[in-house]
N, C-alpha and C positions, 0 to 999 in steps of 0.2 A: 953660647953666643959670644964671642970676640968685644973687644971694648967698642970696636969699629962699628958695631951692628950687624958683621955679617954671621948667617945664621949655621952653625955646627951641626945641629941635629943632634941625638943622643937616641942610645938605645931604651926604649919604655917597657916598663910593666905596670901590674896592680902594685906592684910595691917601690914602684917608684913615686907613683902619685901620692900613696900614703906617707913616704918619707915627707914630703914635699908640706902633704897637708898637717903634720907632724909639726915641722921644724915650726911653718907658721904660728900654728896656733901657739907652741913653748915659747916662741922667743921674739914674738911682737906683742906691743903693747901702745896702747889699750888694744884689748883682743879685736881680729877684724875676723870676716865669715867670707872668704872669697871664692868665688868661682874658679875651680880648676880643672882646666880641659886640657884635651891632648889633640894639637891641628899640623897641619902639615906646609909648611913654606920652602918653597923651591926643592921638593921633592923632601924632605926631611921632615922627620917627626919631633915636638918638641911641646913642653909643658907650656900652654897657656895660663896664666895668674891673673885674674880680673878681682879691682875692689874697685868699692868707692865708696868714700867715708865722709863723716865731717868734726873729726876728732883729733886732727891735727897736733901736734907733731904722732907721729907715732915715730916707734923707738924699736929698734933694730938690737937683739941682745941687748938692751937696756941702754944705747947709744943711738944718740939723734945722731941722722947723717942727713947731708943734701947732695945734689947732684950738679957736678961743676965741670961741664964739657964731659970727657968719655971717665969722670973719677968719681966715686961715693966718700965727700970730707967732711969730716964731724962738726956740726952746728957753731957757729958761733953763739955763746950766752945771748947775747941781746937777741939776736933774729929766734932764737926758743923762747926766750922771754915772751916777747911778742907777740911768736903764737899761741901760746899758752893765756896767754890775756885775752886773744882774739876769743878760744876756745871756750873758755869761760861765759864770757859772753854772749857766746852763742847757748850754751848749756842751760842758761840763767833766762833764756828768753820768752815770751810767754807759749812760743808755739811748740818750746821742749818742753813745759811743766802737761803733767798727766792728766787727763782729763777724768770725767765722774762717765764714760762712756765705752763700752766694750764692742768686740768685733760683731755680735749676734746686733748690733745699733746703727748697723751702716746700711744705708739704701745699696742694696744688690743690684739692682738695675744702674744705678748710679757707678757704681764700684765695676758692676763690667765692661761700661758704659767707654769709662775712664782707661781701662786694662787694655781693652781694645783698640781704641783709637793710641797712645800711647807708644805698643808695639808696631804701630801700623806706618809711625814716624820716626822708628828709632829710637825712643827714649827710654826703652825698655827692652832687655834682650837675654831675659831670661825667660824660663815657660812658665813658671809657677802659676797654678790661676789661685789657689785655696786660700781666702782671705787672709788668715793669720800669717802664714810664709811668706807671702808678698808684701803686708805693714813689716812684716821684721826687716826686708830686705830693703824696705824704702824708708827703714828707721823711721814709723811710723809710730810704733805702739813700746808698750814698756809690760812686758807680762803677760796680764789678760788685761791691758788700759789701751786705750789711743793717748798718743801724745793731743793735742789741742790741735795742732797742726792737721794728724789724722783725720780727727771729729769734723774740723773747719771742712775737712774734703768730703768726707764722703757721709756723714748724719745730719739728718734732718730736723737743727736742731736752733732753738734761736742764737746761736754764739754768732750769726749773720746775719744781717739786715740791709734787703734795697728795696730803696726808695727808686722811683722814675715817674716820670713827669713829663706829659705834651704841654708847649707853652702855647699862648692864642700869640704870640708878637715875639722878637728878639729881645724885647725888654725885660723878659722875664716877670711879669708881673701880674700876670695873671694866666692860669693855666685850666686848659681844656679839661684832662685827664689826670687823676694821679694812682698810684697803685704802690704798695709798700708788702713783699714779701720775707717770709726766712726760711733758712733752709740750707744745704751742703752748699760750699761754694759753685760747685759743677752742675747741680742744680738750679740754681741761682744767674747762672750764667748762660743756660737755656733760656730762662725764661728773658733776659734782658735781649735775645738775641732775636725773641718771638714779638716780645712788645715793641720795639724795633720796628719790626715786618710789619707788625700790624697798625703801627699809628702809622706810618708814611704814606703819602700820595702815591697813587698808581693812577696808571695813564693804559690807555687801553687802544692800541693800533687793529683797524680791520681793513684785511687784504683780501689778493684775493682768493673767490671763491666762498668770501664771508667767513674765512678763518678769522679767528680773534686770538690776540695777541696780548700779556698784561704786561707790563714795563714798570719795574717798582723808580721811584726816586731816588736811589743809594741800588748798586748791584747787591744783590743779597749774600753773592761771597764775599763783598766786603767788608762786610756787619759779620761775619763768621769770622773774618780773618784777624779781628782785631785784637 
């Protein structure tokens, strides 16, 4: 490819990808695990590179570079500082420290639940379905651990807790209903979507021929959508 973006193409084989996946792994750091395909733009064949990380800066032969119009120019100290600080603290956070929870501890229905719908909006666009290969790829787990973050999603376990509550008035002061669950967030988030549905007013239209019709208070995709 040209600095311009316009695209050259290049002759492929198996052992060009492996160069490819070679150079990566030697000589970026911290190590990343990318996706590499071979697709075809405006009739040419060429090396697709997919990552995404959150380990910022990564280093190129051991050299931070940034991208400044069509040039790769070596980091300024401070703007590395920076990330480096950022990165930190991201590392140090509680939802990267490793949990007491392993992949055989994750709701399965929950976890395909989540894979599925995911793919279904882009957010995911690889195929993997096999528990463990997908927390690695979504930098979920550490070994055979879930990060917290992991757990938080997809086990059924108390590190979450909701509360919800019909009130009798806007005053909030006294209330009809309460209910206090735990459990994966994604489970957790059904269930706020159901108590919803079910504590609201529905209103009930009959037409004709005596069809009947139910009409909740709130559309109900928009209690989904939120």
């Amino acid at each position: 490819m040209k600095t311009d973006g316009t695209v050259i193409g290049q002759e492929i084989s198996e052992d060009s990808l492996r160069k490819v996946s070679q150079a990566i792994r030697n000589h970026v750091t911290p190590t990343i695990y990318p996706e590499i395909q071979v697709e075809e733009f405006a009739g040419r064949k060429v090396i697709v590179v997919k990552f995404h990380g959150t380990m910022r800066p990564y280093l190129a032969y051991n050299i931070p570079r940034i991208r400044v119009s069509d040039e790769d120019i070596v980091m300024e100290q401070n703007i590395y500082d920076e990330m480096i600080r950022k990165r930190n603290d991201f590392e140090n956070s509680w939802e990267r420290k490793i949990s007491k929870y392993k992949v055989e501890d994750i709701n399965q229905e929950t976890f395909e639940d989540y894979l599925k719908r995911a793919k279904e909006v882009g957010r995911i666009d690889f195929d993997d379905t096999e528990p463990k290969k997908v927390l690695e790829k979504l930098e979920l787990i550490d070994g055979d651990f879930l990060l917290n973050a992991g757990a938080a999603l997809f086990c059924d376990t108390g590190i979450n807790e909701l509360q919800m509550a019909k009130f009798a008035s806007n005053e909030r002061l006294t209330f009809t209903d309460i209910r206090r669950f735990t459990g994966s967030i994604l489970s957790l988030i059904k269930k706020a979507e159901q108590y919803i549905i079910d504590a609201m007013d529905w209103r009930v239209e009959i037409s004709g021929e005596l069809s009947r019709k139910e009409i909740p208070e709130i559309p109900v995709d928009a209690i989904r959508k939120q």
